[in-house]
TORZA-189978 format. One record per residue (C-alpha): residue number from 1; x negated, y, z negated. Coordinates in steps of 0.001 Angstrom, whole numbers, m for minus. Layout:
<atom><pos>NUM</pos><u>X</u><v>Y</v><w>Z</w></atom>
...
END
This chain:
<atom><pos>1</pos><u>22980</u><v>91287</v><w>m73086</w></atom>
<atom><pos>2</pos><u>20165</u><v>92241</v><w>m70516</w></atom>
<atom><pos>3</pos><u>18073</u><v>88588</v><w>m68885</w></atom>
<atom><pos>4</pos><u>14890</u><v>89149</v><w>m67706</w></atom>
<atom><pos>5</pos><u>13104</u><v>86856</v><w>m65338</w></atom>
<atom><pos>6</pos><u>9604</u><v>86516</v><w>m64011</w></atom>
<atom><pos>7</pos><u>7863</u><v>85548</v><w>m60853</w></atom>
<atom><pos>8</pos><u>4110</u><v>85402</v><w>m60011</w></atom>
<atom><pos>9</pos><u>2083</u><v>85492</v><w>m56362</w></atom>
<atom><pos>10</pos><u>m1109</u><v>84680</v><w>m55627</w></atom>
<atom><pos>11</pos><u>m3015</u><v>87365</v><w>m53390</w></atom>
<atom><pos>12</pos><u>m4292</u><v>86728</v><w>m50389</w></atom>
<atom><pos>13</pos><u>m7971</u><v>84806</v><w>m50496</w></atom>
<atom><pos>14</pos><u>m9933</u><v>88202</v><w>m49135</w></atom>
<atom><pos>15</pos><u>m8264</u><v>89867</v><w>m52057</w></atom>
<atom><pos>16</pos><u>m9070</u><v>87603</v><w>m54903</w></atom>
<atom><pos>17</pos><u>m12512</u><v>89175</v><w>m56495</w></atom>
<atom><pos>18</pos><u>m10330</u><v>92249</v><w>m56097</w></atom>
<atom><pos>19</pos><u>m6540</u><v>91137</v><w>m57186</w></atom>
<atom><pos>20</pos><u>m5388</u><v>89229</v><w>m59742</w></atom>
<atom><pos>21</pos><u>m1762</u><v>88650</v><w>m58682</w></atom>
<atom><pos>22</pos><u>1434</u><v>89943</v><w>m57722</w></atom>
<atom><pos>23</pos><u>4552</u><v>89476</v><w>m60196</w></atom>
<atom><pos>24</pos><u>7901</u><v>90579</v><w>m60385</w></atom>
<atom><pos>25</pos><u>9958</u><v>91078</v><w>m62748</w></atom>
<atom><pos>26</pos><u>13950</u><v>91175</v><w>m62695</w></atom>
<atom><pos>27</pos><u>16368</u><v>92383</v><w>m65696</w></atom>
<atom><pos>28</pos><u>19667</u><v>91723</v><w>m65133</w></atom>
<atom><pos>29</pos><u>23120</u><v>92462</v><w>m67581</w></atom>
<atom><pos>30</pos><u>23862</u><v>95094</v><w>m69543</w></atom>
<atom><pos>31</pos><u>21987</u><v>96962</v><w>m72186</w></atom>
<atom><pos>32</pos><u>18436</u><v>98359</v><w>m72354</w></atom>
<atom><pos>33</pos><u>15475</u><v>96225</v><w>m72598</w></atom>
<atom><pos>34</pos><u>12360</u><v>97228</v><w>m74977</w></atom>
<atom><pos>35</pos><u>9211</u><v>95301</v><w>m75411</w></atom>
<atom><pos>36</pos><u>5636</u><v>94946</v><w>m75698</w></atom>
<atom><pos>37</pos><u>3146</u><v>94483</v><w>m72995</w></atom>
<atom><pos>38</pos><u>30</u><v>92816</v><w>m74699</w></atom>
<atom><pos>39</pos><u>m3738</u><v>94444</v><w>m73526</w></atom>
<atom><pos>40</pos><u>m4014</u><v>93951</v><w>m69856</w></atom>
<atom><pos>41</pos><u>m5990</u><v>94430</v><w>m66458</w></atom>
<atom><pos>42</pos><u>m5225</u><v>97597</v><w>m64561</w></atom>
<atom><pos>43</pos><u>m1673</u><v>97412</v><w>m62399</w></atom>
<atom><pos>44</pos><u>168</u><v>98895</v><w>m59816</w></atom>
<atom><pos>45</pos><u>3637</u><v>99386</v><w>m61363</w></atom>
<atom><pos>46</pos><u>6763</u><v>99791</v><w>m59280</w></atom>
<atom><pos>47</pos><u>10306</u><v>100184</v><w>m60126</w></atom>
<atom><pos>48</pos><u>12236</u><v>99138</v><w>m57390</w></atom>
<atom><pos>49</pos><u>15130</u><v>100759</v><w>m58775</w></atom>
<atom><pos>50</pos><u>15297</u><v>103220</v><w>m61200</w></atom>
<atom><pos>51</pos><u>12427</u><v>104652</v><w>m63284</w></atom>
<atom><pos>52</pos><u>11098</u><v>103126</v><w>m66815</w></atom>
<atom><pos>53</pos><u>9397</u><v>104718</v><w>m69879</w></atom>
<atom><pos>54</pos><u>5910</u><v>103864</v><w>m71309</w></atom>
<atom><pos>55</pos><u>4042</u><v>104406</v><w>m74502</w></atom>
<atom><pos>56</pos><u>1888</u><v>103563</v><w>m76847</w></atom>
<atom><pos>57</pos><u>4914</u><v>103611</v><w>m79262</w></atom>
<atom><pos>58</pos><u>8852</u><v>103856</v><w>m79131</w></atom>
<atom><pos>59</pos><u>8600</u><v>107734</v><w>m79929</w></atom>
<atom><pos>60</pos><u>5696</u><v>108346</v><w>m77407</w></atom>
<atom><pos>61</pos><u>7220</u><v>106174</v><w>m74089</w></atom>
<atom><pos>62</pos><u>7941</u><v>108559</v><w>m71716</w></atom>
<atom><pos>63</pos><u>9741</u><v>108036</v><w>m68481</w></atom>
<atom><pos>64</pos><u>7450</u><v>107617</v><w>m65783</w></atom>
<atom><pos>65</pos><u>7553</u><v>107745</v><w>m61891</w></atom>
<atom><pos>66</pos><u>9230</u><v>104909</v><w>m60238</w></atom>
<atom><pos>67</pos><u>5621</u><v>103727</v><w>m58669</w></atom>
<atom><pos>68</pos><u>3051</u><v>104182</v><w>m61234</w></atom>
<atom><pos>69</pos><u>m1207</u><v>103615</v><w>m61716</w></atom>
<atom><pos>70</pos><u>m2994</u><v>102515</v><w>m65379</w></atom>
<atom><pos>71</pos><u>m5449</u><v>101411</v><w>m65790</w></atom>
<atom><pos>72</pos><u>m7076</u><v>98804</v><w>m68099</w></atom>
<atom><pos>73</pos><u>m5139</u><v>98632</v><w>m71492</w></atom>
<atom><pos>74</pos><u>m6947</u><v>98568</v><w>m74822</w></atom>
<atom><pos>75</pos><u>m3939</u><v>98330</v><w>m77042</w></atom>
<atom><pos>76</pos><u>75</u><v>97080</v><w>m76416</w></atom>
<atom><pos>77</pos><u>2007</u><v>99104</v><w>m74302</w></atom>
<atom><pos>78</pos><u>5804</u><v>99665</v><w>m75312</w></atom>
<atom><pos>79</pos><u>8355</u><v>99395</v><w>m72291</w></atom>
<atom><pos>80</pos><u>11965</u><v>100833</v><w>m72220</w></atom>
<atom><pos>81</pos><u>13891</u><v>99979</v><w>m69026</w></atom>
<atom><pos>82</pos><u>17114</u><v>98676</v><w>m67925</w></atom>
<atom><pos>83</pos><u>18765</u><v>96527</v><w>m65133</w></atom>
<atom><pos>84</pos><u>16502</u><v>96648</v><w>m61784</w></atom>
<atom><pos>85</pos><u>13455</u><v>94904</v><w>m60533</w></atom>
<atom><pos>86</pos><u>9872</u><v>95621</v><w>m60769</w></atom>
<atom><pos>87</pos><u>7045</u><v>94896</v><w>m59139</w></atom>
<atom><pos>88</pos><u>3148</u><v>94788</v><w>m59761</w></atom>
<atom><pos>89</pos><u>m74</u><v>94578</v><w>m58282</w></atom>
<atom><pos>90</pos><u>m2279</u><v>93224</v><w>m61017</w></atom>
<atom><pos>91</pos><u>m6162</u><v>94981</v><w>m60413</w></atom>
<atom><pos>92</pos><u>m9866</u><v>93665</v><w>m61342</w></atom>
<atom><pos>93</pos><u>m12102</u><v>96073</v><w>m62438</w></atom>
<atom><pos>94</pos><u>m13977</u><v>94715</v><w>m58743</w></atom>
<atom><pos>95</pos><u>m10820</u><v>96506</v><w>m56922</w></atom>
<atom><pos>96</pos><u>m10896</u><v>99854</v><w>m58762</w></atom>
<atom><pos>97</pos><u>m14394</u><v>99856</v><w>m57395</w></atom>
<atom><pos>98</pos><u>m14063</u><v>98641</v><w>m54038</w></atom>
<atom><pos>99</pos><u>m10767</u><v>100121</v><w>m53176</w></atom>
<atom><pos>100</pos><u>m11068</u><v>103529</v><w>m54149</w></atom>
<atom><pos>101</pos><u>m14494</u><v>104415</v><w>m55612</w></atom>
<atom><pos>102</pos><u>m12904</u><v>104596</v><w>m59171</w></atom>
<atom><pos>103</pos><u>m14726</u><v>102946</v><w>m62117</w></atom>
<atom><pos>104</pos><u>m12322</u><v>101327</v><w>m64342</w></atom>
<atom><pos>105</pos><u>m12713</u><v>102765</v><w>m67563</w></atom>
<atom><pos>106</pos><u>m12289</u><v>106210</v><w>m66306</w></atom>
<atom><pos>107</pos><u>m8348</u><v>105127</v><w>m66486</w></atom>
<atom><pos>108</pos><u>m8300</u><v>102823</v><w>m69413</w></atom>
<atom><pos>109</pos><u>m4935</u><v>103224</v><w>m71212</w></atom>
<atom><pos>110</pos><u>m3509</u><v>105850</v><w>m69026</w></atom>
<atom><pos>111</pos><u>m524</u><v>106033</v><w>m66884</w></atom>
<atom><pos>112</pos><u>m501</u><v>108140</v><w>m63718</w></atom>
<atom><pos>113</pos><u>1671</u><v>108297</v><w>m60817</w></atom>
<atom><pos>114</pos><u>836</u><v>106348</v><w>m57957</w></atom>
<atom><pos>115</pos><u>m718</u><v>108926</v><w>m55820</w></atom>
<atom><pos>116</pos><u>m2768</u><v>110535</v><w>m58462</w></atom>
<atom><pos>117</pos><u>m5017</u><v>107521</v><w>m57443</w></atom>
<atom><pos>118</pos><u>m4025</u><v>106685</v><w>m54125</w></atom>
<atom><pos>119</pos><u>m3228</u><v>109825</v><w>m52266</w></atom>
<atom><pos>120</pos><u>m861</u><v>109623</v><w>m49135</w></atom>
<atom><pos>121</pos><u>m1154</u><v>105621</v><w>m49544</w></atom>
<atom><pos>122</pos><u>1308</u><v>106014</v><w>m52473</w></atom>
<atom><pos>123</pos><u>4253</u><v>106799</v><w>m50981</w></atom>
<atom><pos>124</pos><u>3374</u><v>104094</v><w>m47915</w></atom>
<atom><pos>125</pos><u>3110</u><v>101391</v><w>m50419</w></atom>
<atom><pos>126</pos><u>6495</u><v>102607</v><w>m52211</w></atom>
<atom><pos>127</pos><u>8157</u><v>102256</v><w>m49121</w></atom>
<atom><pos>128</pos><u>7112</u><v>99349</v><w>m47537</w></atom>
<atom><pos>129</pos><u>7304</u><v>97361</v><w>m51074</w></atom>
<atom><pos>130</pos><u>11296</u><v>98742</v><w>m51447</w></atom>
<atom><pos>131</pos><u>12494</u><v>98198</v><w>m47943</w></atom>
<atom><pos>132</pos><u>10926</u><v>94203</v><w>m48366</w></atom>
<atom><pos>133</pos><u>14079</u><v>92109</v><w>m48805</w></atom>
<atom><pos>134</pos><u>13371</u><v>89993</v><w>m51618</w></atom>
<atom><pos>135</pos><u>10177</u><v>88941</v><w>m53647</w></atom>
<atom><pos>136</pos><u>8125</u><v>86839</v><w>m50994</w></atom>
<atom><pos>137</pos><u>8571</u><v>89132</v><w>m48286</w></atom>
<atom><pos>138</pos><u>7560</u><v>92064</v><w>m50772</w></atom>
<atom><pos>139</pos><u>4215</u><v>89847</v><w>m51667</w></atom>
<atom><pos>140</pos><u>3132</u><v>89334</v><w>m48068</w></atom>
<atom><pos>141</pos><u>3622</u><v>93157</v><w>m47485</w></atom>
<atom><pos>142</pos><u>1723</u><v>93789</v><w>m50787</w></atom>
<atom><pos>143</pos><u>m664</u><v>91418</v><w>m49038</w></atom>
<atom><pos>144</pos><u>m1357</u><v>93072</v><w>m45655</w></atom>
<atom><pos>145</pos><u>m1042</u><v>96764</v><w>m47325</w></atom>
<atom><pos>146</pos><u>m4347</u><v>95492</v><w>m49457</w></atom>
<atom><pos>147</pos><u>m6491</u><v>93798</v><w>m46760</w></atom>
<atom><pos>148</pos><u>m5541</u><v>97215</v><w>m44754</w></atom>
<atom><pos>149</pos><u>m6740</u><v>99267</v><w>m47306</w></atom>
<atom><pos>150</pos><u>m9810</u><v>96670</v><w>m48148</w></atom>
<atom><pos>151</pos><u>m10541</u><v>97292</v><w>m44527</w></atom>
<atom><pos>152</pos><u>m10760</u><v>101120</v><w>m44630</w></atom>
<atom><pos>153</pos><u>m13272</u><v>100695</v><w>m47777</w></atom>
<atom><pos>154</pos><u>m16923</u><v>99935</v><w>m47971</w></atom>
<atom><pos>155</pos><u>m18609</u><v>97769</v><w>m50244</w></atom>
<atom><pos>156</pos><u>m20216</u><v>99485</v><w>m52794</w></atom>
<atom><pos>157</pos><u>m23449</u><v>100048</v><w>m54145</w></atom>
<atom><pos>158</pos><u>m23001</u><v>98355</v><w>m57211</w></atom>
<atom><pos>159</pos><u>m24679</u><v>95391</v><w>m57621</w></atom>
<atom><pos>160</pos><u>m21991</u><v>93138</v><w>m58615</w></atom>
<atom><pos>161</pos><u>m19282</u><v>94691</v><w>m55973</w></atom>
<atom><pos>162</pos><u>m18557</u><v>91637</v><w>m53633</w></atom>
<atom><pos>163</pos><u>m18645</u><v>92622</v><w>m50159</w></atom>
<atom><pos>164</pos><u>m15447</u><v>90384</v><w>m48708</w></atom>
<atom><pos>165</pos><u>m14315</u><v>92775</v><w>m45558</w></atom>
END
């Protein structure tokens, strides 16, 4: 029988109208695990080990990329994975905008790889999130790979986009 544990991070305090947290989650054991993921925010989703499927249903999950975009979920999202660790970067709909120009509901209830939205930033997230040593460390890398990026970004013209750089 499979365990499954849970851990949460604050962001950084630049990062907050942009973040909502970091989390990570462990399965350990044998078996598969399946379950529901109620309506969320947009995440970052990253396997650290091997990849997991994701649906709308049992029958539609498909087996995704180990580092993964979607957006803002209208509906429960069905999960099939197995022993490993994952980890998240929970995103306002501030961050889509500020972060990469992308509004929000352009992505709700989709699932992309990583670098469909983030370009060659993908695969340096994916690597400096799996070479991190355990959960802290990966949060304070999660934390300076965010104020980097925040950095390289404007503020936009939207009249509600903070302006925190």
């Amino acid at each position: 029988m499979a365990e499954v544990s849970i851990r949460f991070a604050v962001p950084a305090e630049r990062l907050r109208p942009f973040l909502s947290t970091y989390w990570e989650m462990a399965v350990s054991g044998e078996g598969i695990v399946e379950d529901w993921v109620p309506p969320e925010w947009a995440n970052i989703r990253m396997t650290l080990d091997e990849p997991w499927a994701f649906g709308a249903s049992p029958e539609t999950a498909k087996t995704l990329p180990t580092a993964i975009i979607h957006g803002p979920t209208s509906r429960p999202t069905f999960v099939r994975g197995h022993a490993g660790r994952a980890f998240g970067i929970g995103i306002l709909p501030t961050g889509w905008n500020r972060l990469w120009r992308a509004n929000a509901s352009q992505w709700a209830d989709r699932f992309e790889p990583l670098e469909t939205l983030m370009g060659d930033d993908a695969a340096a997230l994916e690597t400096t999130l799996k070479s991190a040593p355990d959960f802290a460390a990966r949060a304070a890398a999660a934390d300076a790979f965010m104020l980097d990026l925040l950095a390289r970004t404007k503020a936009s013209a939207f009249a509600n986009s903070p302006d925190v750089a």
